[in-house]
N, C-alpha and C positions, 0 to 999 in steps of 0.2 A: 751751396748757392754760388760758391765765387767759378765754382769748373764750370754751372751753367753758364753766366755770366761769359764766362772767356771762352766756352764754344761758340758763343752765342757771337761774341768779336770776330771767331776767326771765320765762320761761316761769312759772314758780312764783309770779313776782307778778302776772304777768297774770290766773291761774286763782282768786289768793285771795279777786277778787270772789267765787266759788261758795260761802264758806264750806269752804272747806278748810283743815284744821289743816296747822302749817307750823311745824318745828322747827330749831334751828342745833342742831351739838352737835362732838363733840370726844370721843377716844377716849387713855383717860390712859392704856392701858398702850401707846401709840405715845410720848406726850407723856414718860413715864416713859424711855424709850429717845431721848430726843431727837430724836424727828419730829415737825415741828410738822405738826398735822394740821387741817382746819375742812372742816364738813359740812352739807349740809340735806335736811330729807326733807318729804317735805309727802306729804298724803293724795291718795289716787286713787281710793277705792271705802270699800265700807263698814268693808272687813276690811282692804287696804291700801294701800302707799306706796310711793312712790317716791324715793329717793336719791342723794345723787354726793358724794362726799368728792375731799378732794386730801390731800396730803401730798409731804413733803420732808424732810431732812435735808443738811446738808454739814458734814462733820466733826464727829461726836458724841463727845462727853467718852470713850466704849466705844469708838473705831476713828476715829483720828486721818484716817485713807486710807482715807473714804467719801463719793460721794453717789450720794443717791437722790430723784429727783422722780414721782411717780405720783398718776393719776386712777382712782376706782375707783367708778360708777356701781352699784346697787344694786334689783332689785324683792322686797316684802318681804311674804308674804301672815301676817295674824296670827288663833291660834285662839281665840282670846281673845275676841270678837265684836265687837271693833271696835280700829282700828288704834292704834298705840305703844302697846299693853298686851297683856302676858300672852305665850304662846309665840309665834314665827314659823318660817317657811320663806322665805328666801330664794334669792334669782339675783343673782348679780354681774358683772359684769366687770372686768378688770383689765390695764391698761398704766402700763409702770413704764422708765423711764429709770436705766439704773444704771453706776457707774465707783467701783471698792472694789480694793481689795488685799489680799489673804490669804497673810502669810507673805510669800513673794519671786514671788506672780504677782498680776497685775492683770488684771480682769475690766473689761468697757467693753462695753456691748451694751442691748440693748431686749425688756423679755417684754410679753408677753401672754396675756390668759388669760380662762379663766371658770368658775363655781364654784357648788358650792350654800353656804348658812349656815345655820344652825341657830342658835335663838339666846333667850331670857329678856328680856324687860322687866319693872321693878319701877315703880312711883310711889313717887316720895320726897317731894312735895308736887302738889300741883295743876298746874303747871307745869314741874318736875324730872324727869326719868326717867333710870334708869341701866339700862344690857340689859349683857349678857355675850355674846359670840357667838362661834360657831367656826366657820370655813369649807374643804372643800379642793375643789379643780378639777386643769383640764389646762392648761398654763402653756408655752404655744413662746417660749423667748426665742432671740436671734442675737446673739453676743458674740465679744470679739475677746478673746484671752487668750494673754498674752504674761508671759515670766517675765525676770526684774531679772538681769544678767550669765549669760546661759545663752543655749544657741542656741534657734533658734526652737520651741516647744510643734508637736507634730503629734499626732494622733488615730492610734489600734490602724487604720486604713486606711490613715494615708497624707498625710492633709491637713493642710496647712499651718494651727495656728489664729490665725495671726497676720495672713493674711485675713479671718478669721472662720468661727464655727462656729454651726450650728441645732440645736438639739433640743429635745427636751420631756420632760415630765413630771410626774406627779399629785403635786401639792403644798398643802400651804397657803396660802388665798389670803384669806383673810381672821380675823386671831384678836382680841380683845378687849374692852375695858371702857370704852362709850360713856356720857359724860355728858351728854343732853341738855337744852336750853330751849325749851318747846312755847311759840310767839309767840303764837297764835291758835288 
């Protein structure tokens, strides 16, 4: 995740000769939940951008028997007549490494996924922006789910989930309150 992460930088710095705006930011109601999160988006066109966030947690103060590491790359078109201002439409994608426990079972498995977002940007100064956004997609993860003193989980067919199990479904894939800093 970090080699994505840091192609992901140097594509972006290679391009900011064009005069591209280029923003880091961070999303507080992640940070508020104890994921530390860090993102950049930089411009692509008149109207918009392009982004990749990462995020993590392990062990948040709410759920002692959690983690979670995910990348979530982002295209953002804005109506606003030009980009990090005013309303958007975006595409995301989403892969998420995750091992949490719920009660007396433990989930250990990998989603993916992709999504629209809908979303607000405000200027709080010349350089500031905060957006609000909501997103939901279709989300395949494969997880192994095993429960604490019990014999092994199987599925209404049959299946052992202690090999692991696939499925999916429309979910939430992107919700919150981004604080950005526009560099350029």
């Amino acid at each position: 995740m970090k080699r994505i992460f840091i192609a992901f930088l140097s594509i972006m710095a290679a391009t900011m000769a064009h005069g591209q705006a280029i923003s880091v930011n961070t999303d507080v109601a992640m940070m508020a939940l104890q994921t530390y999160n860090i993102g950049a988006e930089m411009t692509i066109g008149n109207r918009s951008t392009l982004g990749l966030s990462v995020f993590a947690n392990n062990k948040p103060y709410w759920h002692k028997d959690m983690k979670v590491i995910g990348v979530q790359p982002e295209y953002r078109y804005y109506f606003g007549g030009r980009p990090m201002y005013h309303h958007f439409v975006g595409v995301s994608a989403l892969a998420v490494d995750y091992n949490t426990k719920w009660k007396d079972t433990r989930y250990d498995g990998l989603a993916v996924g992709a999504g629209l977002t809908f979303g607000y940007v405000a200027s709080l100064s010349e350089r500031w922006t905060i957006d609000a956004h909501a997103g939901f997609g279709l989300v395949v993860f494969h997880q192994k789910k095993t429960t604490d003193g019990l014999p092994d989980l199987e599925t209404p067919s049959g299946i052992n989930m202690e090999s692991g199990y696939t499925g999916y479904g429309i979910l939430p894939t992107k919700i919150g309150i981004t604080l950005s800093y526009i560099l350029r």
